[in-house]
N, C-alpha and C positions, 0 to 999 in steps of 0.2 A: 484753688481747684476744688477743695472741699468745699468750699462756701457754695459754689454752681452746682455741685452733685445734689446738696442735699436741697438748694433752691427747684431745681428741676424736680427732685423727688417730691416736695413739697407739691409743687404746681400740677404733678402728675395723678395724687393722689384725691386734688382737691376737685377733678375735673366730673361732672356729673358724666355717666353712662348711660346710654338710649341703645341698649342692646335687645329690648324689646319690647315688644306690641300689645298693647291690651287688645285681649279679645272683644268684638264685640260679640254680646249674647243674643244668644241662638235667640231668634222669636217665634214659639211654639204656639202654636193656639192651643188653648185648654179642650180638654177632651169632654165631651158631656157626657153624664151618666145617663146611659137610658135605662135604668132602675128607677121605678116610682116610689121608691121606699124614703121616710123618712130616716136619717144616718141615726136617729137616737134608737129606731126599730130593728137596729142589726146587732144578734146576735151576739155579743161576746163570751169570750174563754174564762171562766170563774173558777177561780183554784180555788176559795171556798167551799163550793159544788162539788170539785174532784172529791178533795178529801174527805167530804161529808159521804160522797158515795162510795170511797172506798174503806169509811171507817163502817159502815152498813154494812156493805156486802165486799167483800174481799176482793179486788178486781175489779171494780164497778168502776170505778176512779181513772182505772188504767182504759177501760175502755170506752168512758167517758174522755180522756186524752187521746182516744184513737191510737195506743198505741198495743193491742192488739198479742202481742206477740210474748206479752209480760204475763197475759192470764195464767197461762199454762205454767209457770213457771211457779208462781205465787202459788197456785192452789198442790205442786205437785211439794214446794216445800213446808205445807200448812198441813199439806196429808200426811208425809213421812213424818216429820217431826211428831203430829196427833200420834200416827201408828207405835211409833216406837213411847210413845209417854203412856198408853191405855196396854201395848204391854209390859213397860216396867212394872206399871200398877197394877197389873195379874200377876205377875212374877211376887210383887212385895206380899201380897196377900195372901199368894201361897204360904209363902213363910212366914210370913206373922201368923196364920191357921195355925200354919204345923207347929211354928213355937206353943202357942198357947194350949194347944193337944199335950203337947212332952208336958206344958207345967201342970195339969191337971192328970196326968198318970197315962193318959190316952195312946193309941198308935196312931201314927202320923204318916203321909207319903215316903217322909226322908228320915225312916225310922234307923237306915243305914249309917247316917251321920250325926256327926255330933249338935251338941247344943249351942257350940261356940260357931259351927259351920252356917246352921241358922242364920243365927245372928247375923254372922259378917254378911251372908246374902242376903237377908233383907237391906239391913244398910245399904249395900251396893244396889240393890232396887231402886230404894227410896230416892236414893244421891241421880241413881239416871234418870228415873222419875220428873224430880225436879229439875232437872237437866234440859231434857226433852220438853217442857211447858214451858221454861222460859226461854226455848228454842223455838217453840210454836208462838210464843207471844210478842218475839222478837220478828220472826217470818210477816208477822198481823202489823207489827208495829211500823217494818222496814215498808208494805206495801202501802200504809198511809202517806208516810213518808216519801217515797218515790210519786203517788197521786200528787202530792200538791207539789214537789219542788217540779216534778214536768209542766202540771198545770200554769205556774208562773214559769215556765221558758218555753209554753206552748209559740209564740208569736217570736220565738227567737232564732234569727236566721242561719240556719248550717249547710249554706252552700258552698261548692268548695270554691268559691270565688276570692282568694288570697292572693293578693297582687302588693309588689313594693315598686316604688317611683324612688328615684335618685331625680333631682335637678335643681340646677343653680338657682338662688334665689339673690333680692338684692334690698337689703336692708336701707328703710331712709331715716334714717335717724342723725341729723346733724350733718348731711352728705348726705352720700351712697357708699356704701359698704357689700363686700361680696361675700358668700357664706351658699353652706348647700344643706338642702330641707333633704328630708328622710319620714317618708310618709307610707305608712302600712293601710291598707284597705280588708276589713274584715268581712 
């Protein structure tokens, strides 16, 4: 009785499957361009370009990418960050004046405080100082940066067309074998 089970299994497994159809393909006629242009005369997106224009002028890059919405952003964090670095560097200069007045005998703005208060406030200038320009050269450096990496995904598709398919599929390798595909569409 064994011997028939596993002869049947055998003869069951070894039977080819015709569960389906090949499609035939669609015959499409090709569409003609009615543009007189030759294809080598069109335009393309050059991330080189981007980032050449937005190492030039700040934003240029971005609006060369068409995307428009970034300018403002760029020049509003290229201003603050400037702002606050041209006035740490009023603020240190004041102090370092007023120190070098106190070391020559002189009266100063902050003749109120001490020599050691100075000090610590100019330091504390200078540190936000440098702070703020390498916050504005980071602001200058992030906008090249964003020009070319949009530039090269200028042509990349972000539609929300994300769709997944389940369906059997039917391996022929040595037979037919059954198995299921799992296919994402981006």
């Amino acid at each position: 009785m064994v011997k028939f089970f596993f002869i049947f299994l055998f003869s069951l497994t070894s039977l080819t499957i015709f569960a389906q159809q090949k499609e035939k393909a669609k015959k499409q006629r090709p569409i003609s361009d009615t543009l007189k242009t030759p294809a080598d005369s069109l335009k393309k997106h050059s991330p080189p370009k981007a980032t050449l224009y937005s190492a030039v002028i700040p934003g240029l890059g971005q609006v060369y990418n068409r995307k428009y919405w970034k300018v403002p952003i760029i020049y509003a964090g290229i201003a603050t960050a400037g702002y606050f670095a041209v006035n740490e560097n009023n603020d240190f200069v004041r102090y370092k004046n007023a120190y070098l007045l106190r070391q020559k005998g002189e009266a100063d703005e902050f003749s109120t405080q001490s020599e050691q208060w100075i000090l610590s406030n100019m330091e504390i200038s200078r540190r936000n100082r440098d702070l703020m320009i390498i916050a504005t050269t980071a602001v200058y450096v992030l906008n090249v940066v964003d020009a070319a990496v949009d530039a090269h995904l200028f042509y990349f598709d972000v539609s929300d067309d994300l769709s997944m398919q389940w369906q059997p599929v039917f391996y022929t390798t040595r037979g037919f074998s059954a198995g299921i595909s799992f296919s994402l569409r981006f």
